[in-house]
C-alpha positions as CSV (number, residue, x, y, z in Angstrom):
1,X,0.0,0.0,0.0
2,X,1.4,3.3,-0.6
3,X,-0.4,5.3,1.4
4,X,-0.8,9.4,2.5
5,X,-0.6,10.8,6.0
6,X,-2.2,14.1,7.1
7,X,-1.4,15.9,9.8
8,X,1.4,13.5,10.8
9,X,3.4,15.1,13.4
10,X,0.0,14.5,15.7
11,X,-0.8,12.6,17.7
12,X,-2.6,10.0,15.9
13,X,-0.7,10.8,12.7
14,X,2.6,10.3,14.1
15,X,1.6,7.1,15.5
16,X,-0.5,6.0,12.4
17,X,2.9,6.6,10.0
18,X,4.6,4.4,12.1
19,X,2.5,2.2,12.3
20,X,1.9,2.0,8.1
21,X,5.9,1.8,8.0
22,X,6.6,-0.8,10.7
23,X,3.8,-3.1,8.4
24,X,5.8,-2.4,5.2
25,X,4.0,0.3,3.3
26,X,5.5,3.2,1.7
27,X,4.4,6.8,2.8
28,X,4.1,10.5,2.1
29,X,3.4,12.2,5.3
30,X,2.0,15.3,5.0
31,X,3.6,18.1,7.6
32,X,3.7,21.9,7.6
33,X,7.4,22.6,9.0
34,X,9.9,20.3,7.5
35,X,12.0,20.9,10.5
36,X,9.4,19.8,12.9
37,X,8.3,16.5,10.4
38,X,12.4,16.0,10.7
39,X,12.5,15.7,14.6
40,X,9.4,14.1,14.9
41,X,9.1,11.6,11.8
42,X,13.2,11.5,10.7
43,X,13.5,7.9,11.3
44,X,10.4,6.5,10.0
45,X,11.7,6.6,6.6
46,X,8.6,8.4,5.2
47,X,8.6,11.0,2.5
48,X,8.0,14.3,4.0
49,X,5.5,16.9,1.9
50,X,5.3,20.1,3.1
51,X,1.8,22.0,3.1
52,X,-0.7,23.4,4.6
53,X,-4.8,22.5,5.0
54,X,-5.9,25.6,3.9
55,X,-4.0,25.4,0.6
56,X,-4.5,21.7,-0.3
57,X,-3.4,22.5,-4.3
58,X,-0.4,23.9,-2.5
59,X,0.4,19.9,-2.2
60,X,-2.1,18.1,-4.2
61,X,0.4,16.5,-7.2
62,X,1.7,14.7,-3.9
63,X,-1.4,12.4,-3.4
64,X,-0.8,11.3,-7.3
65,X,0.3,7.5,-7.2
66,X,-1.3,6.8,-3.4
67,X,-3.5,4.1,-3.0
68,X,-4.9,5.5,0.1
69,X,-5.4,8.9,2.0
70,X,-5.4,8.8,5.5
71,X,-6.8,12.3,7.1
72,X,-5.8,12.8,10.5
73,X,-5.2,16.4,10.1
74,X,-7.7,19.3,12.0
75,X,-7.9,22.3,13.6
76,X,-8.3,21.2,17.3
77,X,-6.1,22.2,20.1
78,X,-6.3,25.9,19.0
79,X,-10.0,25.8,19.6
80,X,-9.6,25.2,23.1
81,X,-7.9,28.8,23.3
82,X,-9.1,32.2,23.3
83,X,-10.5,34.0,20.2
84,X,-13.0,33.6,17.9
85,X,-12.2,30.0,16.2
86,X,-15.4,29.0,14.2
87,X,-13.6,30.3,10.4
88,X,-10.4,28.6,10.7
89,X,-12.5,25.2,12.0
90,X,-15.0,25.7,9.1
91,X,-11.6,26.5,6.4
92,X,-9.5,23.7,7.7
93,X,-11.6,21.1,9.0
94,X,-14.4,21.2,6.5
95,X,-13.4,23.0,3.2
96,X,-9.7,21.6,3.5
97,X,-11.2,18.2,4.2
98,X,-13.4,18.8,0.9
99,X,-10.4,19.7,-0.9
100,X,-8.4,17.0,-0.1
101,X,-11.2,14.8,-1.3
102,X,-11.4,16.6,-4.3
103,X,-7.9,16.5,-5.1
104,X,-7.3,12.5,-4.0
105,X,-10.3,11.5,-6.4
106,X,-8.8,14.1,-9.3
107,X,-5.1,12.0,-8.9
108,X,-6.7,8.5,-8.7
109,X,-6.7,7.4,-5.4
110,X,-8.9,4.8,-4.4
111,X,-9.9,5.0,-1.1
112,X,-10.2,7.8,1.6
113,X,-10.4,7.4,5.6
114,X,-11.3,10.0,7.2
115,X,-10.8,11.0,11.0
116,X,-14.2,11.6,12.7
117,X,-14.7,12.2,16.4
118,X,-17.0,10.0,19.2
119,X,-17.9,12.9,20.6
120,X,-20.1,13.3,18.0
121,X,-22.0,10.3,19.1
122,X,-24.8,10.6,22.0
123,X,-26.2,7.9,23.9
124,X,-29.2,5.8,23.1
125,X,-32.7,6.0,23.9
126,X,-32.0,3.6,26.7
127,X,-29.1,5.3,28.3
128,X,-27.1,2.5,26.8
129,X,-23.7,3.4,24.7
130,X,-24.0,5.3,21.6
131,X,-23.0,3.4,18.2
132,X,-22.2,4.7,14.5
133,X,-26.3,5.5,13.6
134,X,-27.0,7.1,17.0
135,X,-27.2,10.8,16.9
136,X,-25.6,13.7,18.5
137,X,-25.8,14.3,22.3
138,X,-27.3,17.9,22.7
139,X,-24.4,19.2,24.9
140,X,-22.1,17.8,21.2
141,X,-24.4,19.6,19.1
142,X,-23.3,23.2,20.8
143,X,-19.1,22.0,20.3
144,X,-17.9,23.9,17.2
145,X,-15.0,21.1,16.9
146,X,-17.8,18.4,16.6
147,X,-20.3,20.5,14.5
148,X,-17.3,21.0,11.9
149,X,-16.2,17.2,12.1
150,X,-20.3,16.2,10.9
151,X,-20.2,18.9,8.0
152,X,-17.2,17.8,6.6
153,X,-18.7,14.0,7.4
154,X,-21.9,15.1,5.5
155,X,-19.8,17.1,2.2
156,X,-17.5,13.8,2.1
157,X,-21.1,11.6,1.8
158,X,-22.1,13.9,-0.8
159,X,-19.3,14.1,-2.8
160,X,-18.8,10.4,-2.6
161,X,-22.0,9.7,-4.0
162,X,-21.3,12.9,-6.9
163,X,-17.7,11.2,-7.7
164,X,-17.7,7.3,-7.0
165,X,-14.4,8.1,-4.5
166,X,-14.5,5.3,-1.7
167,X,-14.6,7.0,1.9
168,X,-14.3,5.3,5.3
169,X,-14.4,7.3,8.1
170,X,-13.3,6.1,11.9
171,X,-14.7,8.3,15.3
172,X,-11.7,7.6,17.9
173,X,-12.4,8.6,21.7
174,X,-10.1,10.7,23.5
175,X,-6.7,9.6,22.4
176,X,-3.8,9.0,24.7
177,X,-0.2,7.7,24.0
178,X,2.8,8.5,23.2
179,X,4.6,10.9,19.9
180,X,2.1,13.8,21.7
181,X,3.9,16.2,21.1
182,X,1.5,18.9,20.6
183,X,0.9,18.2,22.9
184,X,-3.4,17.5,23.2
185,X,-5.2,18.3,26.3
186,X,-4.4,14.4,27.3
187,X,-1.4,14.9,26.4
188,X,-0.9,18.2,29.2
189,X,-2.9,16.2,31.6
190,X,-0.4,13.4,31.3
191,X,2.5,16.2,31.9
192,X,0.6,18.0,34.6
193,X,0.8,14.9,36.5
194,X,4.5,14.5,36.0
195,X,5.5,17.6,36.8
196,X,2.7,17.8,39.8
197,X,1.2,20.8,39.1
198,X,-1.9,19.1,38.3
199,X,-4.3,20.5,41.0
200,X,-7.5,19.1,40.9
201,X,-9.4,16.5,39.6
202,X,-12.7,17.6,37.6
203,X,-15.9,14.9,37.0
204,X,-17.0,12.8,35.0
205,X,-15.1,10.8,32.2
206,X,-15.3,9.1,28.4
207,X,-14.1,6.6,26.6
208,X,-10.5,6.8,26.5
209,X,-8.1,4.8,23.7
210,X,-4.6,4.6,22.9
211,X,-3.6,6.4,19.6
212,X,-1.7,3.6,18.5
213,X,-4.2,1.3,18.0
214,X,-7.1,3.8,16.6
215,X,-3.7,4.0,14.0
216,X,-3.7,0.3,13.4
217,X,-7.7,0.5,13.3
218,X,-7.5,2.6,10.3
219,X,-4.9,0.6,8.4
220,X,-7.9,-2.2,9.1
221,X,-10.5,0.3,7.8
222,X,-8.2,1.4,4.8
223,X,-8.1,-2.6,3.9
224,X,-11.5,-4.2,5.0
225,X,-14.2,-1.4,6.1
226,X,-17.1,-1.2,3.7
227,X,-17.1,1.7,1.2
228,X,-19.5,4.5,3.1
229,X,-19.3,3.3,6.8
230,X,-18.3,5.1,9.7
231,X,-16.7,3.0,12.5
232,X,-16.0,4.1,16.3
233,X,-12.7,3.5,17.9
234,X,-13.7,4.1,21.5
235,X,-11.9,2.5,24.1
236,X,-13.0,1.8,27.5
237,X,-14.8,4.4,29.5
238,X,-13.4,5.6,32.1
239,X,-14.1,8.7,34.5
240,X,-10.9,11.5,35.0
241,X,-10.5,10.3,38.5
242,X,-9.5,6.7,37.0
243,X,-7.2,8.3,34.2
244,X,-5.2,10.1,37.3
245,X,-5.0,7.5,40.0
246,X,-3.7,5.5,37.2
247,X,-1.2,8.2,36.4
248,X,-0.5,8.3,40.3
249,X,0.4,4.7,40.4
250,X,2.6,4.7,37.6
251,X,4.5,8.4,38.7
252,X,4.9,7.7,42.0
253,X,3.6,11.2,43.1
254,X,0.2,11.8,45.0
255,X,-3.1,11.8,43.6
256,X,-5.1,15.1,43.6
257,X,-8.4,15.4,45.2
258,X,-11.4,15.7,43.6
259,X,-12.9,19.0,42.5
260,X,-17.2,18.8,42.6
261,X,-19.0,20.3,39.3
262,X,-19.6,23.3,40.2
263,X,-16.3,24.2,41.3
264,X,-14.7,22.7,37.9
265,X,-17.4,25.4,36.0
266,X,-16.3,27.8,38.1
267,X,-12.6,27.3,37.5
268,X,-13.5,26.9,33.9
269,X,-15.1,29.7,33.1
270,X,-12.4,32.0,35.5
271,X,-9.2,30.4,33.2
272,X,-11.0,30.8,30.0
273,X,-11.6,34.4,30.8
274,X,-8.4,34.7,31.9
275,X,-7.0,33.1,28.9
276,X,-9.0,35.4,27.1
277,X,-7.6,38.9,28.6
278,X,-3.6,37.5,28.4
279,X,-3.9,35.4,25.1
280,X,-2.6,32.1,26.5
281,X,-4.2,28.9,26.4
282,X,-6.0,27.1,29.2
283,X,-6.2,23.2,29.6
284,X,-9.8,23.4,31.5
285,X,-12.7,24.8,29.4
286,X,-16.2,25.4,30.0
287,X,-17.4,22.8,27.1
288,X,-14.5,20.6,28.0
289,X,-15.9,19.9,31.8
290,X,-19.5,19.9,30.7
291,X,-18.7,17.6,28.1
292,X,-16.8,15.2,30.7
293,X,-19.6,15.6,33.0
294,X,-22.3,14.7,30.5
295,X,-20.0,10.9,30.3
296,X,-21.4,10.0,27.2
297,X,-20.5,6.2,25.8
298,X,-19.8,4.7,23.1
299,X,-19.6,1.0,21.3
300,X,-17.0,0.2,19.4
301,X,-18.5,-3.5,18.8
302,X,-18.9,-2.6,14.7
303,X,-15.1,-2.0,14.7
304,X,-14.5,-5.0,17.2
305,X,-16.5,-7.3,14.3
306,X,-15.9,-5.8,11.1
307,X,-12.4,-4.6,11.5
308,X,-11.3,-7.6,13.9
309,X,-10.2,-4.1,16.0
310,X,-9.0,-4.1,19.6
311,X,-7.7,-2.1,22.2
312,X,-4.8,-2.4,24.6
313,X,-5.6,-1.7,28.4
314,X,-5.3,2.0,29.7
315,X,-2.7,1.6,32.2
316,X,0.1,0.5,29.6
317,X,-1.3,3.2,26.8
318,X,-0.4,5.2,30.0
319,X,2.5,3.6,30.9
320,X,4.3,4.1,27.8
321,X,3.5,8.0,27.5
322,X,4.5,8.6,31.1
323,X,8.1,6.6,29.7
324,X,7.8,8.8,26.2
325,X,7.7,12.3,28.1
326,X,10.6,11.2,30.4
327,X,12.6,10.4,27.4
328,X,12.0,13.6,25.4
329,X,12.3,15.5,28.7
330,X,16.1,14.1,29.0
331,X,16.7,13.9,25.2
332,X,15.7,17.7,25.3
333,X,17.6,18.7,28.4
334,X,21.1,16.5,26.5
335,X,20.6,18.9,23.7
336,X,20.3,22.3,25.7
337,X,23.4,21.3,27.7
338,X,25.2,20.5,24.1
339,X,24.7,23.6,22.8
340,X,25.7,25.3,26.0
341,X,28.7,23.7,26.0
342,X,29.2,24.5,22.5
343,X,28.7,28.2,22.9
């Protein structure tokens, strides 16, 4: 397979090129800082493109020859911060996601898998978890990162059925692991708790799921999902409280306690304000505890059966990033004192 990589110095993109490459495919890995795809991607042995999602013809004579596109890239950890965010998520997330389309059917590729979310997915009637034909959870439906990822769902079903181009689209949960070095908000909580400036715990909790194997879900979906489907890659659920003991446990350093709902809005609202007035970022939002507290679930029994998909446990997902972020902290601090020394 010879395959393309959006938005591959991600998260899931890192992990998803490696993961292509350590099965034998070639790839082109799409970054937009040949310096950064270097550090981050340098011994992979994937072709680097440079570009950018909001020029997609910028790098579209790239996808000619690729068997498959894998989409990973989106606006998303910038929407957490201050400002006004909805024309940048419309630009990059839906009419760069259309492009690309566009431009991968244009150059003869076969087969596109998108990245969805499974926060897009509400609960059923019943209370019981959501699956890929339940609809939006009301508290989703107000989340401009998960309104975006259904219209650019919704222009990818149209223009499927306009051109004939094959589209698969996976929904992972809230990814975890290591080569996050964004790094996401799981990723800060993960360094919060190593450094131990992690205060408080908020409520609630979601399914939770290690990036590396939402990567090795969509090489599944690129080779056996059926044309048109949309398969979740959820995880376990499990509440924040969970996620940090777990992260206690594997640190060594104390848990924190608890903060009640209330208290977590309160916070929320005070650090996104605060955010707002300085221009820095803020790893607890408003939408983000709501969201949490709402603990929505999902089923990932479609991808379990169709895909032959499967997750690792949480512990060594966390495990390994805790022993990732440990690395990178003393790879960095090697290469700070070498260029002191230098100097």
């Amino acid at each position: 397979m010879k395959a393309f990589v959006t938005g591959a110095t991600g998260l899931l993109g890192n992990n998803l090129v490696r993961a292509l490459r350590a099965e034998g495919h070639t790839v082109r890995a799409l970054v937009r800082s040949e310096a950064r795809g270097r550090e981050l991607l340098g011994d992979t042995g994937a072709e680097l493109v440079r570009g950018d999602m909001e020029h997609v013809a910028g790098f579209a004579d790239a996808l000619a020859g690729c068997d498959v596109v894998f989409h990973t890239a989106a606006y998303f950890r910038e929407y957490y911060g201050p400002g006004k965010h909805w024309p940048k998520l419309e630009a990059i997330n839906v009419r760069g996601t259309l492009a690309l389309a566009e431009a991968a059917h244009a150059r003869g590729v076969r087969r596109l898998v998108d990245t969805g979310s499974a926060g897009t997915i509400g609960a059923k009637p019943d209370g019981s978890p959501g699956d890929e034909d339940t609809p939006p959870a009301a508290i989703a439906r107000r989340n401009l990162y998960f309104k975006s990822k259904l219209a650019a769902a919704a222009e990818l079903r149209e223009l499927a059925a306009r051109t004939g181009l094959d589209v698969v689209q996976v929904l992972p949960g809230w990814m975890f692991g290591p080569w996050d070095a964004g790094p996401t908000a799981s990723g800060r909580l993960v360094r919060d708790s190593l450094d131990g400036t992690l205060s408080g715990i908020p409520p609630g909790g979601m399914n939770a799921v290690d990036a590396r194997d939402v990567a090795a879900g969509m090489i599944r979906a690129a080779e056996r999902g059926r044309s048109g489907e949309r398969y979740v890659l959820g995880g376990p659920f499990v509440t924040m409280a969970e996620v940090v003991a777990a992260l206690a446990h594997i640190t060594g350093l104390p848990t924190p306690k608890g903060i009640p709902y209330p208290v977590a809005l309160a916070y929320a609202t005070a650090a996104q304000t605060w955010a707002r007035l300085t221009g820095g970022e803020t790893l607890v939002t408003v939408e983000g505890v709501r969201l949490m507290n709402a603990r929505l679930r999902v089923s990932s029994a479609k991808a379990q059966r169709e895909l032959g998909w499967s997750h690792r446990p949480l512990h060594e997902t966390l495990r390994d990033e805790v022993v990732w972020y440990r690395f990178r902290s003393r790879s960095n601090e090697r290469t700070a004192g070498g260029k002191v020394a230098a100097a």
